[in-house]
N, C-alpha and C positions, 0 to 999 in steps of 0.2 A: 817215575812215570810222568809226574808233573814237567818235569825240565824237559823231557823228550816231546810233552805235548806240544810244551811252549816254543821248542825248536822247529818242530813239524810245521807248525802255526806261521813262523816266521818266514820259512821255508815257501811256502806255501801262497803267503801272502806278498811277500817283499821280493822274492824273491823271482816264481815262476809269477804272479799275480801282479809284480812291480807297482804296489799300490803307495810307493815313494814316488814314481814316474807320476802319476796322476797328479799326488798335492804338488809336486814341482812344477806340473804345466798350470794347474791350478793357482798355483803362489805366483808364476809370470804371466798370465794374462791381468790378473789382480795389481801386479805391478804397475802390467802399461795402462791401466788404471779403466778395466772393461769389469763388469759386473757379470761374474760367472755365474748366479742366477737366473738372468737372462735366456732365454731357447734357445737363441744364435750364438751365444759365446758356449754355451754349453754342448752345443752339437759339434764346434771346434774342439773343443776341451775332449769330447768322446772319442771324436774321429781322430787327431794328434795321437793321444794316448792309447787308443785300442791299435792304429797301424802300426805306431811304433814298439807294440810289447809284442805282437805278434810276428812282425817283420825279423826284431830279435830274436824269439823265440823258432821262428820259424826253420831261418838260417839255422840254426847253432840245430837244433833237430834233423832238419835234411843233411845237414853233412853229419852229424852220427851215425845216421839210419841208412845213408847213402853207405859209409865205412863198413859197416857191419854186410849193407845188399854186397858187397863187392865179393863174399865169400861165399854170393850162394848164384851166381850166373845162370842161367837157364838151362843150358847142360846137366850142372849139378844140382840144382833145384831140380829135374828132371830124374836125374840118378837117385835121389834121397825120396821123394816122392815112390820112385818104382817098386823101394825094398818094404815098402806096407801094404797091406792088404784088410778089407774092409772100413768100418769107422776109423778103427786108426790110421788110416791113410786121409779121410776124411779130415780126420783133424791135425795133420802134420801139414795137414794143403792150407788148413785154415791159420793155421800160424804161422806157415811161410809167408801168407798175406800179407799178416803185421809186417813187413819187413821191406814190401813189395809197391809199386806206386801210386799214387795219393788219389787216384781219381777212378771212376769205372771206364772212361774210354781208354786212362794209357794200362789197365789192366787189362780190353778186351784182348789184345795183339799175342799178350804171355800165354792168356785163356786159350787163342787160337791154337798157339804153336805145342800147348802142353799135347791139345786133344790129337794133334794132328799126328805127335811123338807116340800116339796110341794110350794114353795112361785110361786108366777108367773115366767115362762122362761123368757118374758125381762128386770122384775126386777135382776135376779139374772146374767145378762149379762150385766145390767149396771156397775154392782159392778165388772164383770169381766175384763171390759175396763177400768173401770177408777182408780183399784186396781193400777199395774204396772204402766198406763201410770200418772197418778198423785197422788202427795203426799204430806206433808209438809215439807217434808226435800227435795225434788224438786222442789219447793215453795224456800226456803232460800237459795239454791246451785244457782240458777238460777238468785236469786237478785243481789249474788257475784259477778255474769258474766255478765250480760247483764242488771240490772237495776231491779227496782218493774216495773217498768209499762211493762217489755217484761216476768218477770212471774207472773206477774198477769193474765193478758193475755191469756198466755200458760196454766193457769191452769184452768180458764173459758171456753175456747177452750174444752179442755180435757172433762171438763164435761160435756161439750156440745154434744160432741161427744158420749158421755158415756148415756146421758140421750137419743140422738135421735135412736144410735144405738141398745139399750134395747127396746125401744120404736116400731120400725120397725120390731126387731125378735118379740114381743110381737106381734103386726098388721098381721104379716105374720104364726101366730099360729102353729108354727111350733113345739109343744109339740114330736109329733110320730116320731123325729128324733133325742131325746135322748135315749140312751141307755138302754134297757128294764129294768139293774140290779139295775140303779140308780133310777127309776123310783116306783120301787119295793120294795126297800129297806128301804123306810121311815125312820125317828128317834127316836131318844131316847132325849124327852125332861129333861137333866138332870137341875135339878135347880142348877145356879153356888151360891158358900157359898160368905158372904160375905169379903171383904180383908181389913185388915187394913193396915194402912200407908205404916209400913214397910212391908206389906205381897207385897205391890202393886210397892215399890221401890227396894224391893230382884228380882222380873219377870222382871222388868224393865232393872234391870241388867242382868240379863239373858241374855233378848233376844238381847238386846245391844251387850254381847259376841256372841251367837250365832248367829246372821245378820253381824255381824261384820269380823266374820271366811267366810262365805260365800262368802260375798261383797269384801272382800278386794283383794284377786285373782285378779279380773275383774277393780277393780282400778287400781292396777299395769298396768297389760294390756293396760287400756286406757289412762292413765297416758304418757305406753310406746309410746304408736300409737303417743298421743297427739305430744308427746315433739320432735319425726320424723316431724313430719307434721310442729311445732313450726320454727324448728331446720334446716331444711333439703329440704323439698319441695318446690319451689320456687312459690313466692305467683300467678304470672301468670298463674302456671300450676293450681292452683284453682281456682284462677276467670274464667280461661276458662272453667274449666269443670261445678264448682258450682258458677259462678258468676255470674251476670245478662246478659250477652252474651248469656248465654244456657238457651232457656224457660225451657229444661225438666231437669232442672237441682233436681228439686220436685221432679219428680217421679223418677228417678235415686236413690236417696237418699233413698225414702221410699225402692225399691227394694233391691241396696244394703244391708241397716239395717236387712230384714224380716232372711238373715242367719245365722245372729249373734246372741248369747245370753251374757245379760249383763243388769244390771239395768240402772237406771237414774243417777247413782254415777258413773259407768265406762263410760259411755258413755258421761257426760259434761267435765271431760278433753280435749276429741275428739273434744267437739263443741267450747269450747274456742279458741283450736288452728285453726280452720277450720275457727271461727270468725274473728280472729288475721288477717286470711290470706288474707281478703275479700269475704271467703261464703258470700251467701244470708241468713241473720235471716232464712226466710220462708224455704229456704233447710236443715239447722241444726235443724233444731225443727221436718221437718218430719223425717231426719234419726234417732230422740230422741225417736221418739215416735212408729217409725218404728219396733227401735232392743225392746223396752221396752214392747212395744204389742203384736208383729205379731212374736216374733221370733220362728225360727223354731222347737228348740226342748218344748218348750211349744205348740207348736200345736200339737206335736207328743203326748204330754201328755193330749192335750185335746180332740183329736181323740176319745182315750178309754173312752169317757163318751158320747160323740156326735157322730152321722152320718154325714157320709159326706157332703150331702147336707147341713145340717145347719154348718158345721165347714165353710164350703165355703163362705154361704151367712155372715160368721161373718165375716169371712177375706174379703168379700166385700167391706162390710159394711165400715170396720177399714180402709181400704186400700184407698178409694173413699173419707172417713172424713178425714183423713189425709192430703190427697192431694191439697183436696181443702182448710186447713186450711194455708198448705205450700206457697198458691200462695197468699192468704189474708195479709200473713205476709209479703209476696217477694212486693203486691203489695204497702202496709202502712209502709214499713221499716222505709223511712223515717221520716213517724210522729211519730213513737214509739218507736226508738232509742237515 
């Protein structure tokens, strides 16, 4: 058991956590003879080394995740979805998620066309929650930083979330307050051809470049914030606001995130250094799941297919699961850290 730990460990650290990559940038700025103590070389030292583990990481995930998406196209995601009925269809929609694209706006377009295919409204909003907010490669970014058992965790959370909130818009039949055009519109069941190997590892690369153009933006960015906050912010002024001192340090966090847009890739830079600083687990994980769900220009995008009342009752919905998942963690940190 011991060797297994010690493997896991390595795994874990050296491997998805590349914390060789760190003292190697670390040992060549020291070389060219800069003092990595310093805030400026250290904010380089962050920034270097968090783009470039992530960027790896990144890559080498979207083309797995992209290989594996190639065998469930929208049709058949469609087909596999039809043959359940109730929760369990709830939760087939929620783990198709994990599989499905990284953000809430390139999730709203699938969300459209499921409801429009007629599947039930809360199945097709499980899959809209737990699209963005969980995935596999937030699954392995997450093991980097914080452990398997804090995204394990996070990623049964998510589903959970994803299953009860489909669940409730389904109970609360809220069909008359989607958009009469999507409602209208119905499909075109095209049959997808079959792909061979290389048909299925040419997409894969595709989409690897194109998630990759999108996503990397928002890495920089969070990378940037990160390596400020790393670098700069002095750890008190965190604990005080998001540390165990402030109950609403939760809901602060959820709010904060809802204005920003950004995936689960820009936004774990942020929660490592926030982690670093002494956040609370249970505050970084709502603002994770805050900017990944609820942000605001994917609401604006999902206006034009829902009424208002039911955009509302989601954003309740997400905003309430959230919260209370943020204080389960704030309240267990210590046994799961």
């Amino acid at each position: 058991m011991q060797i297994l730990k010690v493997i896991w460990n390595f795994f874990q650290n050296q491997i998805l956590g590349m914390k060789w990559l760190n003292e190697l940038i670390g040992g060549g700025l020291g070389a060219l003879g800069l003092d990595i103590t310093n805030r400026w070389i250290g904010c380089i030292q962050f920034f270097v080394y968090d783009v470039t583990k992530i960027v790896v990481l990144l890559c080498f995930l979207i083309f797995i995740i992209s290989y594996i998406q190639s065998y469930f196209p929208p049709e058949r995601s469609k087909k596999i979805l039809g043959r359940f009925h109730g929760i369990g269809a709830n939760s087939v929609a929620a783990l198709l998620g994990t599989v499905t694209p990284f953000c809430s706006c390139s999730s709203i377009p699938l969300f459209i066309g499921f409801t429009s295919a007629g599947l039930p409204l809360g199945v097709t909003f499980s899959f809209l929650i737990s699209s963005p907010m969980v995935d596999l490669g937030s699954l392995v970014l997450l093991i980097s930083i914080f452990g398997a058992k804090v995204a394990v965790i996070y990623v049964i959370v998510g589903l959970i979330i994803a299953v009860v909130g489909g669940t409730l818009i389904e109970r609360l039949h809220m069909e008359k307050h989607v958009e009469s055009f999507i409602l209208t519109a119905g499909s075109v069941d095209i049959e997808t051809p079959d792909l061979t190997r290389k048909d299925r590892l040419v997409y894969a690369k595709e989409q690897m470049l194109s998630t990759f153009k999108k996503v990397f933006p928002y890495v920089l960015i969070g990378v940037g914030i990160g390596a400020i906050i790393h670098n700069w912010i002095p750890e008190e002024w965190i604990t005080a606001v998001l540390g165990i001192n402030n109950p609403f340090g939760v809901i602060l966090a959820t709010v904060i995130g809802v204005p920003m847009y950004a995936d689960v890739f820009g936004t774990i830079p942020i929660a490592e250094a926030l982690f670093a600083k002494g956040a609370q687990l249970g505050v970084i994980l709502s603002f994770m799941m805050g900017v990944t769900t609820l942000s605001l220009p994917s609401m604006i995008m999902l206006r034009k297919a829902i009424k208002p009342k039911l955009l509302a009752v989601f954003i309740a919905i997400c905003t309430i699961g959230i919260i209370i998942v943020g204080y389960l963690f704030n309240a267990f940190q210590s046994l799961i850290v």
